[in-house]
C-alpha positions in Angstrom: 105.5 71.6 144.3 103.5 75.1 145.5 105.8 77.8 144.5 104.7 80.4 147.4 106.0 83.8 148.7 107.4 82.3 152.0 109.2 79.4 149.7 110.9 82.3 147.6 111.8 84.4 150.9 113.4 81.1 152.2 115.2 80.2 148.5 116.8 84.2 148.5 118.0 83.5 151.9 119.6 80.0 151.4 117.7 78.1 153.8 115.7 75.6 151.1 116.0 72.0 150.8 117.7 71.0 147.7 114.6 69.8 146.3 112.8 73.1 146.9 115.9 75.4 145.6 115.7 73.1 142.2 112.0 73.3 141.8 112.3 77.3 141.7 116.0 77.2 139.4 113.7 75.1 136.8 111.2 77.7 137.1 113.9 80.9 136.7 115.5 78.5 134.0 111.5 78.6 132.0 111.1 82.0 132.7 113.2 84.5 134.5 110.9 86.8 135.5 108.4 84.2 137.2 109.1 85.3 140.7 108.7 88.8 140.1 105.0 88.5 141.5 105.9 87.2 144.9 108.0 90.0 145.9 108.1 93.7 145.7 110.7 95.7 144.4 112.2 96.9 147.5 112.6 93.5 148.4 114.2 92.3 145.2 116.6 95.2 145.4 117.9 94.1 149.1 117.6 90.0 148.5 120.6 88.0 149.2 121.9 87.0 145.9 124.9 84.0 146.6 124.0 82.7 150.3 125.2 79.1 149.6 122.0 76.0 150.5 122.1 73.2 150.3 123.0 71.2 147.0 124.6 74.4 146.1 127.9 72.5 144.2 125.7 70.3 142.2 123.7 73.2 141.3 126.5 75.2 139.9 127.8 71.9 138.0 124.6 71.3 136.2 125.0 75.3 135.5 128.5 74.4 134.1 127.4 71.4 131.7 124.3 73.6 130.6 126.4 76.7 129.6 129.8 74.9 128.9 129.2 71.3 127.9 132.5 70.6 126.2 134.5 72.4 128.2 136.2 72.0 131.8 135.2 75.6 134.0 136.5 75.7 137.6 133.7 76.4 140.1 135.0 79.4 141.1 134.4 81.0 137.8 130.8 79.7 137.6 130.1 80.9 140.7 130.9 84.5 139.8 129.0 83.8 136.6 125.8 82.7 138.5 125.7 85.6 140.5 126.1 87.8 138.0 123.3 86.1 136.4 121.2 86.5 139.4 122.0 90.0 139.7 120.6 90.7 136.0 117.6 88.8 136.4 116.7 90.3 139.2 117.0 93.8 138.1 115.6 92.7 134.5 112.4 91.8 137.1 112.8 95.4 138.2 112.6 97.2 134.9 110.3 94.9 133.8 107.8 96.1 136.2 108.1 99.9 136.4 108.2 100.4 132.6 105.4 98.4 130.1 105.7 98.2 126.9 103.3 100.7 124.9 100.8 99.9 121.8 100.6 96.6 122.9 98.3 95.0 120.0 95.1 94.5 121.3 93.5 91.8 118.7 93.5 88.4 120.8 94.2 85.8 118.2 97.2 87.9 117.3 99.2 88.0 121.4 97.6 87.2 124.1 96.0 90.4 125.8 96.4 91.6 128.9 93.5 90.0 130.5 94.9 86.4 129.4 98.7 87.4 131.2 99.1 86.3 134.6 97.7 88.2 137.6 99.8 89.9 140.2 98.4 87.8 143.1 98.7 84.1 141.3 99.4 80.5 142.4 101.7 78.8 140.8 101.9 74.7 141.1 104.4 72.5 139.4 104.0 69.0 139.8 107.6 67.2 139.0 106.0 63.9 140.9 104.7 60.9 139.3 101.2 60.7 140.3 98.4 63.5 139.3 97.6 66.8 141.2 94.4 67.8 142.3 93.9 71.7 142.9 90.9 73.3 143.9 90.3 76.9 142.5 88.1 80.1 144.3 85.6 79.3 142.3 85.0 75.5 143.1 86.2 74.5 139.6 89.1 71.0 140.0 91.9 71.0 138.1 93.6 67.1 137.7 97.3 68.4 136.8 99.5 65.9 135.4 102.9 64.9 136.2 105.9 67.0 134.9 103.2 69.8 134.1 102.9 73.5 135.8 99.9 75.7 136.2 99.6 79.2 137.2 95.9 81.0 138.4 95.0 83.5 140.1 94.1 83.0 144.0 90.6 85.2 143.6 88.7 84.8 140.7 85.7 87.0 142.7 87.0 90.5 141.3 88.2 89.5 137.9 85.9 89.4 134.9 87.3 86.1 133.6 89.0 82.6 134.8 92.5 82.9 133.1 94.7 80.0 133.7 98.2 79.2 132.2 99.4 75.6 131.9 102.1 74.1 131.2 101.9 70.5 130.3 98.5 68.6 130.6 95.9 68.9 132.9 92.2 68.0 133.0 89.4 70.9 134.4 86.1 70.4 135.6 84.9 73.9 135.5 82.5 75.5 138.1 79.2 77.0 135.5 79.9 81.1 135.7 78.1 82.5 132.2 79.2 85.5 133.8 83.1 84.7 133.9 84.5 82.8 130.9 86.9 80.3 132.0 89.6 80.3 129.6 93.0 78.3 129.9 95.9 79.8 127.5 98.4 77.0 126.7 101.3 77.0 124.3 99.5 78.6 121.2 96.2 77.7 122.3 93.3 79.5 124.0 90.5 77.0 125.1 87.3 78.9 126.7 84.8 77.5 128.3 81.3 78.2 130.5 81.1 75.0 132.3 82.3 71.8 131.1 84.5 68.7 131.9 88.0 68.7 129.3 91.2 68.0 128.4 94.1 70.3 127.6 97.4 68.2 126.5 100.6 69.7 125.0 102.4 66.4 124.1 104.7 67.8 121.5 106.5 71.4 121.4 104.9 72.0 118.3 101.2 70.7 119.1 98.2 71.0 121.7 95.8 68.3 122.2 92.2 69.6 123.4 89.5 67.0 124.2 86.2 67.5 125.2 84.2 65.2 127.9 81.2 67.3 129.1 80.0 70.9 128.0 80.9 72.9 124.9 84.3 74.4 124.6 85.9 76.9 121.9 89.5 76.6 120.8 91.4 79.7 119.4 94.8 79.2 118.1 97.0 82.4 118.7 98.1 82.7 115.4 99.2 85.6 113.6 95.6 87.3 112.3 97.3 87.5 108.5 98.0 83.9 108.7 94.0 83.2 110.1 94.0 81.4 113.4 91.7 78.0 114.0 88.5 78.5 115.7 86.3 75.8 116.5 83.4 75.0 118.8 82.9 71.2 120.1 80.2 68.9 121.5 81.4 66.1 124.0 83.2 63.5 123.1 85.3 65.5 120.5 88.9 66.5 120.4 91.7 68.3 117.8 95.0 68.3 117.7 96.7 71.7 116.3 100.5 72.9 115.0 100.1 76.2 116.9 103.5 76.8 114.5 101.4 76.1 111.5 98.5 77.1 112.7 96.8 73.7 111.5 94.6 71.1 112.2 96.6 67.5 112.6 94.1 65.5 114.2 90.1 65.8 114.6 88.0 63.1 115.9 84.5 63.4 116.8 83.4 59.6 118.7 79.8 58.8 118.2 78.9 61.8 116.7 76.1 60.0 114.4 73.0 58.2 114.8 74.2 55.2 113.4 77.0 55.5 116.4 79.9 55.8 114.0 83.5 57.6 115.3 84.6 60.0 112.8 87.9 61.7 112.4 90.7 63.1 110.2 94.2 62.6 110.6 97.3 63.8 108.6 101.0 61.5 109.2 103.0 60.3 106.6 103.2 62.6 104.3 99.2 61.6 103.7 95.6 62.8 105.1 92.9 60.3 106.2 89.0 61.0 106.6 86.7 58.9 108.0 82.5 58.9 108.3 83.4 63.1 108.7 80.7 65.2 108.4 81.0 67.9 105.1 81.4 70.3 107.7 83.9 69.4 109.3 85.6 68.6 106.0 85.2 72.2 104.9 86.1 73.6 108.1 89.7 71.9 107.9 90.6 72.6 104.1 89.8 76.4 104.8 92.0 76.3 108.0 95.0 74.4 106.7 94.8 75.7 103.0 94.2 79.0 103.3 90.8 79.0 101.2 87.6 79.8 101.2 84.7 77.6 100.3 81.5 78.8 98.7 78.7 76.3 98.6 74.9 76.2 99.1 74.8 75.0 103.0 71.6 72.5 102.7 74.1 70.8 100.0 76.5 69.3 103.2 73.6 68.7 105.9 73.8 65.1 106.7 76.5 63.8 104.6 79.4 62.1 105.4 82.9 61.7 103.9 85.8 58.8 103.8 88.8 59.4 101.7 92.6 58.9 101.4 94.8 61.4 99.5 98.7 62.1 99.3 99.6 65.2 101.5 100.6 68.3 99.0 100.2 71.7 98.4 97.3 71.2 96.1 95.5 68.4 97.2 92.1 70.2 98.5 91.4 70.4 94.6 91.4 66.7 94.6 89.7 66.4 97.4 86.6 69.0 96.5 86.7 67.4 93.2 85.5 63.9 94.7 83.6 65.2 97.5 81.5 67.2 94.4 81.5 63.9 92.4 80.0 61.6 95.5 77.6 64.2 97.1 77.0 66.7 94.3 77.6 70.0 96.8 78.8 72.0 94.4 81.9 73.4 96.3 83.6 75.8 94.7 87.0 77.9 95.9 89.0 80.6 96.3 92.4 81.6 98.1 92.5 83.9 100.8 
């Protein structure tokens, strides 16, 4: 559902259906200050805070068993609760936008900066249907939006120097070629940029994003703590990683007829144990560094066109055994050193 300025008038006002007042209560419930951008301040400071809509009883229930599930509260009481609520969200929205934060760090793997947050004139769709979304940006670009998943862009890309988009959920983007305007969609611990290009941007778990690549080149940033280093990597079509934006590593990298002799490659980790398959040394290297905290030091023409297939138990050490046989079978002469 299209979350727009005349929806929120009508919400304030208590004349929504009940399936348009419980679209924007998810949205408060996710983020509080998501409707600050459709109004302005004066109007946030005179909205009608209790007017009673429709569904309004079962609203306040599901209130009641989120914020007292083993106890019995009378409606009356929740009531006065929710508007009290209302009435500190609302002015939260308020402060929030008259007084910003100073120092704000600037580095982007660190936060995201303030040309990844939302603008003030966005669009915001959620789709809480069952069948996929298509949405159309300014700039020609489709975005395929999934069910149960939530987007937010802005309406103009013509004035901005990039194409920032926020999702929530999974979506697919075929993205309009701009060299001039990076296209860059900021998930849950991801950043995934591209110029022009066909891909995937999944966040199946809470504690993992899922970026495949069908057409194009794309670059994923993790925005991970810059003490901690962050994962960034470049891919051709056909390739995809999975990452713990907690950890900050890479679970899952597969790379699908990648070689000449056609071969899929990949590298997984589950169980408690990490599999590699037909994976180029590169690749290899590029994952111990990220998930270990190392770096690798070896002559480069040593790991052009070889390939690596191995099964190890997961531990805190087990890039030694791993170097070890990679130095055994190829003769690279790795060699390592913590960050």
């Amino acid at each position: 559902m299209k979350i727009t300025k005349q929806l929120v008038d009508r919400y304030l006002k208590g004349e929504c259906s009940t399936k348009e007042a419980s679209a924007i209560e998810a949205l408060l419930e996710k983020d509080p200050t998501a409707l600050d951008d459709f109004l302005p301040e004066e109007e946030w400071l005179n909205s009608p805070i209790d007017r009673p809509y429709e569904g309004q009883e079962e609203a306040y229930r599901r209130l009641a068993r989120q914020v007292y599930p083993q106890a019995k509260v009378r409606m009356r009481h929740i009531r006065i609760a929710a508007s009290i609520a209302a009435i500190f969200l609302l002015l939260f929205g308020v402060y929030r936008q008259q007084y910003h934060p100073l120092n704000q760090p600037s580095t982007a793997i660190a936060t995201v900066s303030d040309s990844l947050k939302p603008s003030a004139s966005s669009l915001y769709y959620i789709n809480s249907g069952y069948e996929n979304m298509i949405l159309t940006t300014s700039d020609g670009s489709t975005i395929t939006l999934y069910p149960h998943s939530e987007i937010r862009y802005a309406e103009d890309f013509a004035p901005l120097s990039e194409r920032i988009l926020h999702l929530k959920g999974r979506a697919r983007f075929d993205v309009a070629k701009d060299k001039s305007k990076p296209f860059r969609v900021v998930s849950k611990g991801i950043v995934t940029t591209a110029l022009g290009t066909i891909f995937i941007v999944d966040e199946f778990k809470a504690s993992e994003t899922r970026v495949r690549l069908l057409e194009g080149s794309i670059q994923v940033v993790s925005q991970r703590k810059v003490d901690a280093g962050a994962v960034v990597k470049t891919f051709k079509p056909m390739e995809e990683i999975t990452i713990n934006h907690h950890q900050g590593q890479i679970v899952e990298e597969k790379k699908i007829n990648n070689t000449l002799a056609n071969r899929e490659a990949y590298f997984s980790r589950h169980s408690q144990r990490l599999y590699f398959k037909n994976l180029a040394l590169q690749d290899v290297v590029s994952i111990l560094q990220q998930n270990y905290g190392i770096d690798l030091h070896y002559p480069a023409q040593n790991l052009q066109d070889k390939y690596y297939s191995g099964t190890f138990q997961e531990s805190a050490q087990v890039y030694q055994d791993i170097i070890k046989e990679i130095n055994y079978l190829h003769h690279t002469d790795i060699t390592y050193t913590k960050k």
